[in-house]
N, C-alpha and C positions, 0 to 999 in steps of 0.2 A: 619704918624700914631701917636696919640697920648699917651705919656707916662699915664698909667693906677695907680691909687694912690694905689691899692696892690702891684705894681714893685717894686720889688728891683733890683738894681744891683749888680752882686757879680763877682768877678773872675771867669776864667774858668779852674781849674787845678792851677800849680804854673807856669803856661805862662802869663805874665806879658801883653800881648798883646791883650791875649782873654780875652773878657767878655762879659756874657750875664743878659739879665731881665731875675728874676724870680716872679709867683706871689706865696704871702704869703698862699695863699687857695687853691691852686693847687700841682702837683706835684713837688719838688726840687728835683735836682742832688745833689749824694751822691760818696760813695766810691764803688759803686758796679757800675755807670756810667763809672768813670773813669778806673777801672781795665777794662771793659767789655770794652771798646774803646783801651785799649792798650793790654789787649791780644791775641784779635780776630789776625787771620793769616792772613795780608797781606803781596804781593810779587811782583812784578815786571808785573807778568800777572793778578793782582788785575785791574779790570778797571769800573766796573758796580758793585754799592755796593748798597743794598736795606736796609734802618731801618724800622722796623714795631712799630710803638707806638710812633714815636718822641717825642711827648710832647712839650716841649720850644725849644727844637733842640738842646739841651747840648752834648749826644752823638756823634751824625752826622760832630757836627761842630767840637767837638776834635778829633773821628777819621780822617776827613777830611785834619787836619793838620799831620797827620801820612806821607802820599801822596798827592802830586800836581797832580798826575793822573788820581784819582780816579773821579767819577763822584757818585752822593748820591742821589737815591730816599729816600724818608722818609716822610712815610705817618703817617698816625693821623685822629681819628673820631670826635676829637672832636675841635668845632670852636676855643671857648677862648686858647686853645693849642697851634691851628695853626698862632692865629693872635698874638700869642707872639713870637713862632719860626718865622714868618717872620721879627718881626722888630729886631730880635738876629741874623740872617741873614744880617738882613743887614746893621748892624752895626759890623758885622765881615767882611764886604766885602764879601760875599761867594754864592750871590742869583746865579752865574751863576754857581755854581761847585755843591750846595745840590738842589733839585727839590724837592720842597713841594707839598704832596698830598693830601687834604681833603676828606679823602673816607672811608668807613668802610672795610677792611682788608678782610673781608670773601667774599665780594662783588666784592673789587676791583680785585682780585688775579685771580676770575672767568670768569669777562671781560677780564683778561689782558691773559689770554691763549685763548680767542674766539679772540681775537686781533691779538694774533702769535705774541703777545709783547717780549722784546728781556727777555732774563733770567740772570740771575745774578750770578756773582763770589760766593760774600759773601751776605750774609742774617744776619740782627745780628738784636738782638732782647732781650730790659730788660724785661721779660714779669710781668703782672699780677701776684705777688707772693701766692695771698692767692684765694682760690677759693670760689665759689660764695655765698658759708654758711657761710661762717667765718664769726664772728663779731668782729669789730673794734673795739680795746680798747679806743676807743673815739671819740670823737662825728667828723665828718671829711663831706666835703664837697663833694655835687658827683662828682665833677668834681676829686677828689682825689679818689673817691670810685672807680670811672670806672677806674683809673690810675694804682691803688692797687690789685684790686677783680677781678673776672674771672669774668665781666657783662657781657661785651659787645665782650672778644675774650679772650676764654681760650689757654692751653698750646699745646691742640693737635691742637686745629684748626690752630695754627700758625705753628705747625710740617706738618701737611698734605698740609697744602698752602705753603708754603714754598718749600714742595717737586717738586709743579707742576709750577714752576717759576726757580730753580735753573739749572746752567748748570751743567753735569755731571762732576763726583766728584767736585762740589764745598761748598764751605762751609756753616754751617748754626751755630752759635754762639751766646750761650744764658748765665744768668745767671741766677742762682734760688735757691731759700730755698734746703737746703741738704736733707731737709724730704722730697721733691718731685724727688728726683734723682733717685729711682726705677722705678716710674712712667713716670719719662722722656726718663729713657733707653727702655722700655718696648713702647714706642710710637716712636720711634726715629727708632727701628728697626723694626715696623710697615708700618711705610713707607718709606723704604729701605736708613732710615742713620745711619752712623756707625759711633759710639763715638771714636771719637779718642785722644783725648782731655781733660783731667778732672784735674781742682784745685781745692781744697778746701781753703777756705780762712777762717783764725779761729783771733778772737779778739789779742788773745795774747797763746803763744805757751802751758800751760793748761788749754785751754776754748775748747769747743768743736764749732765746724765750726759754723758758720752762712750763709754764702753764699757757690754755687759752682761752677763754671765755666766751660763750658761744649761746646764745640766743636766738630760738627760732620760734615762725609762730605756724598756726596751723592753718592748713587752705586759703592761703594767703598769697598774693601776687611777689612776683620774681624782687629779686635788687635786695643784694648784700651790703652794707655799710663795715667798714674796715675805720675803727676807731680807734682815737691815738693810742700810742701805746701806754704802758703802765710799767714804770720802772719802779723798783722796790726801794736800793739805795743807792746813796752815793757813787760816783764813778771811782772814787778812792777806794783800790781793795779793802785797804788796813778798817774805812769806816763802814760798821756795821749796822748803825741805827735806820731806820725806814726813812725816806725822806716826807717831807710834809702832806703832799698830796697824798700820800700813802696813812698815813697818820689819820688826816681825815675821815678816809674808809672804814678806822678803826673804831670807830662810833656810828650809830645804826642812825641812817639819811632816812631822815622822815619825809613820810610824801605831800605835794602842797593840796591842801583839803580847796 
């Protein structure tokens, strides 16, 4: 496959090892990829893990370094996505541990239960942050728009399909704007998942949040856990570097065998 003149290359986390192409007009991995790959809960009985929305495959391929065990669907609607997740694939070595799926998420999830396709541990998913009104503070390409905006799969279609694919109590791990966290409890125990799981993650320790981390399992009894927060940097505007604990996350938490 040939390198595409929007690619770039960039690291993947502070692992020295990983890197993948990203293009310049598409979606990039941020600080909300990274946490969301190292807080999700794996465990020993993790073995089937599903991404909904891959994109360039940044997720998939850092959580993937969590566990040698794991096995990673990770599907994606859209082509120019898929045909950068595979050449990132496979220049991390990893085409036989993630399975790439070219298919529309509301579509595939409905074959895949007329299938008796097998169900899955963990479900994790950066969804669509802003929905489908929202306008973009600037001019952005579709391929970014679908990646961003509820077009093509909002927040419940991925709660309700998600429910009908997962094994019982297993996981589904999202993260999301904090202004959508009523709306996401409020659909989450719609179709019988229960938050167990909540970070908020705030710029610097007086900013108010911007992301939140949210973790729910399936058919599972009540009682939400509300864990410390997650501050990025420094309380000094002027400094911009991540603080240590944050640093940490930037390297993929392997699980204890």
């Amino acid at each position: 496959m040939k390198i595409q003149d929007s690619w770039v290359k960039n690291s993947l986390g502070y692992d020295n090892s990983l890197y993948i192409y990203q293009d310049k007009t598409m979606f990039n991995y941020s600080v909300d990829t990274i946490l969301l790959a190292n807080l999700a809960t794996l465990n020993r009985k993790t073995k089937n893990v599903l991404e909904i929305g891959t994109n360039n495959a940044a997720l998939s391929i850092f959580l993937q370094q969590r566990s040698e065990d794991i096995k990673i669907d990770a599907i994606e609607i859209q082509k120019e996505a898929i045909n950068l997740a595979k050449y990132n694939l496979k220049i991390n070595n990893l085409e036989k541990k993630i399975n790439l799926i070219h298919d529309d998420f509301n579509k595939w999830w409905k074959n895949h239960t007329k299938k008796q396709g097998k169900k899955y541990d963990l479900i994790i998913c950066n969804p669509p942050f802003f929905t489908k009104n929202s306008k973009s503070k600037k001019d952005i390409s579709k391929q970014m728009l679908i990646a961003t905006h509820e077009i093509k799969l909002n927040l419940e279609q991925i709660i309700e399909g998600s429910s009908k694919i997962i094994n019982q109590k297993g996981y589904l791990s999202l993260i999301i704007p904090p202004e959508r966290l009523v709306d996401c409890f409020f659909v989450l125990k719609k179709y019988n998942w229960e938050p167990k799981r909540i970070i908020m993650i705030h710029p610097r320790i007086k900013q108010k949040a911007i992301l939140v981390f949210v973790e729910s399992r399936f058919n599972t009894g009540w009682g939400v856990h509300f864990e410390p927060n997650i501050y990025l940097h420094p309380e000094t505007k002027t400094k911009h570097e991540y603080l240590e604990e944050v640093k940490k996350l930037y390297k993929p938490i392997k699980i204890k065998k």
